[in-house]
C-alpha positions in Angstrom: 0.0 0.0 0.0 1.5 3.4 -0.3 2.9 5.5 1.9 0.2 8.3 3.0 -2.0 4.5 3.8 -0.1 3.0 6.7 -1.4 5.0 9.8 -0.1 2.1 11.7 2.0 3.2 15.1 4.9 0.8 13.6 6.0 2.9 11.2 7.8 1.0 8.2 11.5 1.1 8.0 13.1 3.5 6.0 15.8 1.9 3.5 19.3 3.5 3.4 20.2 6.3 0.9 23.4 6.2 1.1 24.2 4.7 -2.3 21.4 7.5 -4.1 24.2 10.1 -3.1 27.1 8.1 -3.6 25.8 7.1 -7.9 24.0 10.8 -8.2 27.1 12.2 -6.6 24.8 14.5 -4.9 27.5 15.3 -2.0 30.1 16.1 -4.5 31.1 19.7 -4.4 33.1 20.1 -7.5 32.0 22.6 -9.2 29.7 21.6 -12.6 31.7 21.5 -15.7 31.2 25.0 -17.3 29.5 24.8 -20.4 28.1 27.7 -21.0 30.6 28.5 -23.8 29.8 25.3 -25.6 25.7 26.5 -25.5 26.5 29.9 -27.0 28.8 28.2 -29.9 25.6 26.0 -30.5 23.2 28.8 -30.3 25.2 30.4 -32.9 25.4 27.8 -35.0 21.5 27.3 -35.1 21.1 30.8 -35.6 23.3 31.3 -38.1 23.2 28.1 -40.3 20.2 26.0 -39.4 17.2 29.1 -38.5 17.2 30.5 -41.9 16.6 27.8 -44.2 14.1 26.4 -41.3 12.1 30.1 -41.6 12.3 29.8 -45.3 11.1 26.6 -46.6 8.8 26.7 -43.4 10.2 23.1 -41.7 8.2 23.8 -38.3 4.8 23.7 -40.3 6.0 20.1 -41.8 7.5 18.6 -38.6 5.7 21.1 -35.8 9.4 21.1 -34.5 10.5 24.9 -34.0 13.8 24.9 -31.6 13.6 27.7 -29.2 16.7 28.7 -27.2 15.2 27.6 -24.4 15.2 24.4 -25.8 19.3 24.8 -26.7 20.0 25.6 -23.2 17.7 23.4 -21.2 18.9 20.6 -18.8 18.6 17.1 -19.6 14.4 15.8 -19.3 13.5 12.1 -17.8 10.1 11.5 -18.7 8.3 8.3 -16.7 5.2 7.4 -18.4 3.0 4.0 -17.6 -0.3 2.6 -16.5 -2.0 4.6 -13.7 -0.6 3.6 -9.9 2.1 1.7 -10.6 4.6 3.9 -8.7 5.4 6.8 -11.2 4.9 9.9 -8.9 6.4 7.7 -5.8 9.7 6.8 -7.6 9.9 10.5 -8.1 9.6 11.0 -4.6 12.1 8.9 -3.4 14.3 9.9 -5.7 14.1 13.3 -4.7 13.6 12.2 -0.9 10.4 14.3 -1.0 8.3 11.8 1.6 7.1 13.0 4.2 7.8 17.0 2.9 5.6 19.9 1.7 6.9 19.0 -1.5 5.9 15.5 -2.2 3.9 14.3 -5.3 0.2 12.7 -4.5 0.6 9.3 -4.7 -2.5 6.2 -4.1 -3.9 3.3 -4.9 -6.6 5.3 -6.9 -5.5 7.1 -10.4 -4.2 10.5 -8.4 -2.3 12.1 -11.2 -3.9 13.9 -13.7 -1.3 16.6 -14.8 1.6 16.5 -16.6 4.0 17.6 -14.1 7.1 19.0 -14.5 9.4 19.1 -11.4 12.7 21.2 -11.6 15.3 23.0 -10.2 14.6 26.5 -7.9 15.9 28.2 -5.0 12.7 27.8 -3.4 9.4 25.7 -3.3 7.0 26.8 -5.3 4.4 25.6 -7.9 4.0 27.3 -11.1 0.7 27.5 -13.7 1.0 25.9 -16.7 -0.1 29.1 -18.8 3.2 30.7 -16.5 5.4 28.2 -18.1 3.8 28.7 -21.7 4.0 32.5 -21.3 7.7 32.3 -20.3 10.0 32.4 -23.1 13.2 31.5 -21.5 12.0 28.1 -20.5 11.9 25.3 -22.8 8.2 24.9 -22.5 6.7 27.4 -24.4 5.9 25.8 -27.6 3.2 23.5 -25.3 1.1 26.7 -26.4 0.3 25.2 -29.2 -1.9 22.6 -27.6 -4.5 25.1 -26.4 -5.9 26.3 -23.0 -7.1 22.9 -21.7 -3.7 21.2 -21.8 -2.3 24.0 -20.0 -4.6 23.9 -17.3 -3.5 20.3 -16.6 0.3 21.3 -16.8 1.9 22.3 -13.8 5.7 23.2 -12.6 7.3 22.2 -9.0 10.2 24.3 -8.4 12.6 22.6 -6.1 15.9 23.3 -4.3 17.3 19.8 -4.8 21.4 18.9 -6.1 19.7 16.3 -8.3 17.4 19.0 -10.1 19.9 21.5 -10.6 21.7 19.1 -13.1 18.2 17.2 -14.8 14.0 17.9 -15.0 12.1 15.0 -14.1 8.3 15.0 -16.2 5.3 12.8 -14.6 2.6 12.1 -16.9 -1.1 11.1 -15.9 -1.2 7.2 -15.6 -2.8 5.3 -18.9 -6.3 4.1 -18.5 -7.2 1.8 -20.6 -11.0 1.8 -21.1 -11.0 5.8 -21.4 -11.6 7.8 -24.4 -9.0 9.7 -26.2 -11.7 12.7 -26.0 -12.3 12.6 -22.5 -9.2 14.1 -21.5 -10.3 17.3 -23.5 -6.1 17.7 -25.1 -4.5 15.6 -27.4 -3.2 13.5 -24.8 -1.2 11.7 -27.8 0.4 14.8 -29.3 1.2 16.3 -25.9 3.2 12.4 -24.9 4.7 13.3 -28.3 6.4 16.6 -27.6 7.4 14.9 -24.7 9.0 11.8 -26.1 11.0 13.7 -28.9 12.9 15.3 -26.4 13.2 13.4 -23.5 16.8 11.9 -22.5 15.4 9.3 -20.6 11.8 7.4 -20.9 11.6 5.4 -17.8 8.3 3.3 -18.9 6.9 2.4 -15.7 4.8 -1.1 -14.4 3.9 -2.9 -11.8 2.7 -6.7 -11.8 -0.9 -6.2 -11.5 -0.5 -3.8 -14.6 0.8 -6.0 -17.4 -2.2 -5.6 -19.9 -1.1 -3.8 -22.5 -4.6 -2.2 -24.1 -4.8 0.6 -26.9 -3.7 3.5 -25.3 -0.3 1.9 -24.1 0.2 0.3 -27.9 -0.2 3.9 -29.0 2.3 4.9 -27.1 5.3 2.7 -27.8 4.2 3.6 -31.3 5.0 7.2 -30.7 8.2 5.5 -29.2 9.5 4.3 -32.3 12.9 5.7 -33.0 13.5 6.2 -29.3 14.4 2.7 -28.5 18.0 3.5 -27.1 16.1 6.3 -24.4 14.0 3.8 -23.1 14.2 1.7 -20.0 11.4 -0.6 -18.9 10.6 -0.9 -14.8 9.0 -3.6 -13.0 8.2 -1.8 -9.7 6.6 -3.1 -6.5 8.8 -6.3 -7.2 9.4 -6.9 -3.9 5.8 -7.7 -3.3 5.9 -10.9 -4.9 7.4 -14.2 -4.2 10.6 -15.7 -6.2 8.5 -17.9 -8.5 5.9 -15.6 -9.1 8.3 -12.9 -10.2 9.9 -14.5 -12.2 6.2 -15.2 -13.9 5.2 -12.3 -13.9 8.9 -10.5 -15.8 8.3 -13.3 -18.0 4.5 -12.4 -19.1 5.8 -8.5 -19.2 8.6 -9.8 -22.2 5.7 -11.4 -23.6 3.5 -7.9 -23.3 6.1 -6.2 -25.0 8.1 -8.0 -27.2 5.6 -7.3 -30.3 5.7 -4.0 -29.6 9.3 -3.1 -29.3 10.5 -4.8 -32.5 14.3 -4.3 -32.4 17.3 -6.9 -32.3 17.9 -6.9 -28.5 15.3 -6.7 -26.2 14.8 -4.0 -24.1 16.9 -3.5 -20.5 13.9 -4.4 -17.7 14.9 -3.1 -14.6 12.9 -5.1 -11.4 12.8 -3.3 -8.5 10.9 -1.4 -5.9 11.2 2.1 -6.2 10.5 3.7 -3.1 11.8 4.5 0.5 10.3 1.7 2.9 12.4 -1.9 3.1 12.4 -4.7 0.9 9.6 -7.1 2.1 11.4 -9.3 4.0 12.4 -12.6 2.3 12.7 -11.1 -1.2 15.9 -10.2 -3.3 16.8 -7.4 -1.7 20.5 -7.8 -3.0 18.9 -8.5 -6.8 16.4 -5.5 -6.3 19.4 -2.9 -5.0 21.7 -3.6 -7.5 19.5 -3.1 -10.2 18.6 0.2 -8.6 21.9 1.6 -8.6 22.0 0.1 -12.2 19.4 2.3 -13.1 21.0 5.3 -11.4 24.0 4.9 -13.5 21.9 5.0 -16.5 20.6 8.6 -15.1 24.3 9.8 -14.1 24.9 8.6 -17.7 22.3 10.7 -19.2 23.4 13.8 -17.1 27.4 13.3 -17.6 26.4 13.0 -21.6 24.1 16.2 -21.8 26.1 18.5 -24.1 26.9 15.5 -26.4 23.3 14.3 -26.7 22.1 18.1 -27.2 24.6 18.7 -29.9 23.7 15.4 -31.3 20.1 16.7 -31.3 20.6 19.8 -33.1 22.6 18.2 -35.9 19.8 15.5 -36.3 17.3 18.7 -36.5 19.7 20.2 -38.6 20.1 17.1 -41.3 16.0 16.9 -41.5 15.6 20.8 -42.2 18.5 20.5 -45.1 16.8 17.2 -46.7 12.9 19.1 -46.6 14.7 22.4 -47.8 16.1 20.0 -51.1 13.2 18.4 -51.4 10.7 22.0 -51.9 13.5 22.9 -54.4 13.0 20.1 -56.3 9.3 20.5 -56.1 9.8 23.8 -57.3 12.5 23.3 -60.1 9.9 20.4 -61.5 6.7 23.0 -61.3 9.1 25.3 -63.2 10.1 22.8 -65.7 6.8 21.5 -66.7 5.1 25.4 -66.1 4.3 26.4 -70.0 2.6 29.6 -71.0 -0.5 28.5 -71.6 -0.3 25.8 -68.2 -3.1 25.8 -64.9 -0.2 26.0 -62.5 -2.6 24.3 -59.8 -3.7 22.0 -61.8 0.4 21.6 -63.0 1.0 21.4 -59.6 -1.3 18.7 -58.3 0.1 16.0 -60.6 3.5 16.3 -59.1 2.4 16.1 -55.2 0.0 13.6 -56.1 2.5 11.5 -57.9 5.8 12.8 -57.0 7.8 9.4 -57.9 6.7 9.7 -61.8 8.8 12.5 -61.5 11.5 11.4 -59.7 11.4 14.2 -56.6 12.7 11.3 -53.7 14.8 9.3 -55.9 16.5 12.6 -57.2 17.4 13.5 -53.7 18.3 10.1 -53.1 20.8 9.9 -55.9 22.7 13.4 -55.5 23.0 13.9 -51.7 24.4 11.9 -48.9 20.8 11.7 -47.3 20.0 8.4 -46.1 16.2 6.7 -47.3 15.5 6.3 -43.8 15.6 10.3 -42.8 13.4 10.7 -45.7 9.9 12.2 -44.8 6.4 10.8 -45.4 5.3 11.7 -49.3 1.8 12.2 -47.9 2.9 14.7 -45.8 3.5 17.2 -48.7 0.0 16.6 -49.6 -0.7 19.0 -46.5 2.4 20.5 -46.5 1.6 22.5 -50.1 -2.1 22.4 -49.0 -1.3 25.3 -46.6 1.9 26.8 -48.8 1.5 27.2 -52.1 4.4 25.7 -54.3 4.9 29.5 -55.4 5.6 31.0 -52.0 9.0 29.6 -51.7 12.6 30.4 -53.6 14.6 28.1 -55.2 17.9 26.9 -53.6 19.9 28.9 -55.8 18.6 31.7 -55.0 18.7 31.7 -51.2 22.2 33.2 -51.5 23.9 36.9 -50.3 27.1 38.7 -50.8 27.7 38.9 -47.3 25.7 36.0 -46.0 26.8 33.3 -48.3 24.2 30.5 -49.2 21.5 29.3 -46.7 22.3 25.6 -48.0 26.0 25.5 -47.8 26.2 27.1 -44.6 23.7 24.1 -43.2 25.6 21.7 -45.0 29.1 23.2 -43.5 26.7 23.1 -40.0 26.0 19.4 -40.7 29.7 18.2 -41.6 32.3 20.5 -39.7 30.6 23.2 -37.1 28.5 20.9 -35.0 31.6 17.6 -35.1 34.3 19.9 -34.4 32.0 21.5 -31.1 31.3 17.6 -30.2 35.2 16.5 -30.5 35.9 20.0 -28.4 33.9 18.4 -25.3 35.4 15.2 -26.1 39.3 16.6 -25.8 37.8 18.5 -23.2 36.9 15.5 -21.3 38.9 12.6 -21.8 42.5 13.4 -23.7 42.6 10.6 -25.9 39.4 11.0 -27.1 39.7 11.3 -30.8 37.8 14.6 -32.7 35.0 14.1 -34.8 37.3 14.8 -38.1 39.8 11.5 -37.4 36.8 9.0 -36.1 33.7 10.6 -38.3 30.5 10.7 -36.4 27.6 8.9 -37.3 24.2 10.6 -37.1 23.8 10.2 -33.7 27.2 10.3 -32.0 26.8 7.3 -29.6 27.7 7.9 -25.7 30.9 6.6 -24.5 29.8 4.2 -21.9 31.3 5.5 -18.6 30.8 4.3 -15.1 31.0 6.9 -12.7 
């Protein structure tokens, strides 16, 4: 039962934190690895070379994706999503060490959390409106605008003064019923998990074992996951309320929950524990269950220690899907020019080719000339809607987006793409470890991957 439950005069024993601060290193006074000149260099960057082609082939109305600086400069996010009451809000607490304080999260048997909540750092408790955070520019929240005034009435900020919030921002999200309708909730409850998932760090994707039906609401959601298979880590909570042989039934009917919906090579990492302050049940795997904690709270140190990397690697993946849209209206374009007579309908011109852009080769053509990969390639349907709201003959061609001064929006992105944003990621490397090659020797993939540390 949880915590707020047990009015019993025994009160429960509390475990030991001691290994929380040791992995968070939340007693360490060393002062944080200043990287406020690495942030401005990226700002630049995606002011310079990645904003104007982004403004002038309109990428945010494609990919509702605009970056705000807020966004540059924010901390890492850990997002726990799940069915309702398995333990979300309390693994937060005890994380944080919030029981028993003014600033705990509600936490019950019953579904108690019905706001996305966003808990980070401040020098003082306090509890901020979602419109606040909307209205705020300098936080990385105010594109959740766009989801209108009933999602931000079920948005709220905690400010905390915690050592574990000054270097991360954990995000609660209202536990998954299953028999509930989409509309009930009154805000694209979908959409909102989206914005969430596309830039969260971490997804811890929360269970407990008497929540192991997965229903449509959760198989929506690991669709949204897609692509964000190397953020997520699975928990089995309350494990310690179960015996040995019924554990071990109930991990195994979990895999089979999720293996069809997480279709890549290697299964996902399952942590089983029992995330919260009282004891292990006695007669349970407390050694198991405490190592896999402090497994999971590498992961998190991991995620912290790898910030700049990850946020670097984010704005170059941005940056490669704004260059490969931007080709892709120019070749829309150069075609509508091409086949444009004097005596054409341009509309009628121009809804042949986005209704049947492979007779003319737009995809393949970008295919064959660029180093963009198939699989960064957007939907062809989506420039249905795309040109739907911008006509083909608002936009420049390529060639043309050049100035004197300014040079050419495309090869500065490209130059972004293949030098700037490397040669910032191999500075933080040198910086860190010395014999850590720069991106120009070793070439960086896409998505640099994080050296593996243990702190």
């Amino acid at each position: 039962s949880p915590p707020e439950e047990v009015e019993d005069a025994s009160e429960p024993t509390k475990r030991d934190r001691s290994h929380l601060e040791n992995t968070l290193k939340l007693n360490e006074e060393k002062p944080a690895d200043d990287v406020s000149g690495v942030l401005q260099r990226l700002r630049k960057i995606y002011h310079s070379s990645i904003k104007p082609l982004e403004h002038s082939y309109r990428y945010n109305e494609l990919r509702q994706h605009e970056i705000t600086d807020g966004e540059i400069t924010s901390k890492p996010m850990v997002l726990f999503l799940g069915p309702w009451s398995v333990g979300k809000s309390s693994m937060i607490n005890y994380l944080l060490g919030l029981d028993n304080t003014p600033y705990q999260l509600y936490t019950g048997a019953e579904p108690t959390t019905s706001e996305f909540t966003v808990i980070m750092h401040g020098p003082k408790l306090k509890t901020i409106e979602g419109i606040v955070m909307a209205a705020d520019s300098a936080r990385s929240f105010s594109p959740l605008e766009k989801f209108g005034q009933n999602f931000l009435e079920k948005l709220i900020g905690i400010e905390v003064p915690h050592k574990l919030l000054e270097r991360v921002t954990f995000v609660d999200t209202p536990g998954i019923i299953e028999n509930r309708k989409q509309q009930e909730r009154g805000y694209p409850f979908n959409d909102v998990c989206q914005w969430f998932i596309d830039r969260a760090d971490l997804i811890f994707v929360v269970f407990d074992p008497t929540k192991l039906d997965v229903g449509l609401e959760l198989e929506m959601l690991f669709r949204q996951l897609k692509g964000r298979e190397s953020q997520i880590r699975i928990i089995l909570n309350k494990a310690d309320s179960l015996a040995t042989q019924e554990l071990m039934r109930v991990y195994g009917a979990l895999f089979w929950s999720l293996a069809p919906l997480i279709n890549v090579t290697e299964p996902p990492r399952v942590y089983v524990s029992s995330f919260w302050p009282h004891d292990y049940h006695p007669d349970t795997h407390r050694d198991l269950f405490l190592k896999e904690e402090i497994s999971l709270l590498e992961d998190l140190n991991q995620v912290i220690e790898n910030r700049m990397e990850n946020k670097i690697a984010f704005i170059r993946q941005h940056a490669i899907r704004v260059r490969i849209h931007a080709l892709l209206v120019d070749r829309y374009l150069q075609t509508y020019k091409d086949k444009m007579t004097f005596f054409s309908d341009g509309e009628l011109v121009f809804r042949d080719i986005v209704e049947d852009p492979d007779r003319f080769y737009i995809f393949k053509s970008i295919l064959a000339k660029t180093n963009v990969s198939k699989f960064d390639l957007p939907n062809r349907e989506a420039y249905k809607d795309f040109f739907g709201i911008n006509p083909i003959t608002s936009f420049k061609l390529l060639s043309q987006q050049c100035s004197y001064m300014g040079g050419c929006f495309l090869e500065k992105i490209e130059k972004a793409i293949t030098r700037e944003l490397p040669d910032l990621l191999g500075s933080i490397g040198l910086g860190k470890k010395p014999n850590v090659l720069s991106c120009d020797v070793t070439g960086c993939g896409e998505t640099p991957k994080n050296r593996y540390r243990k702190p």
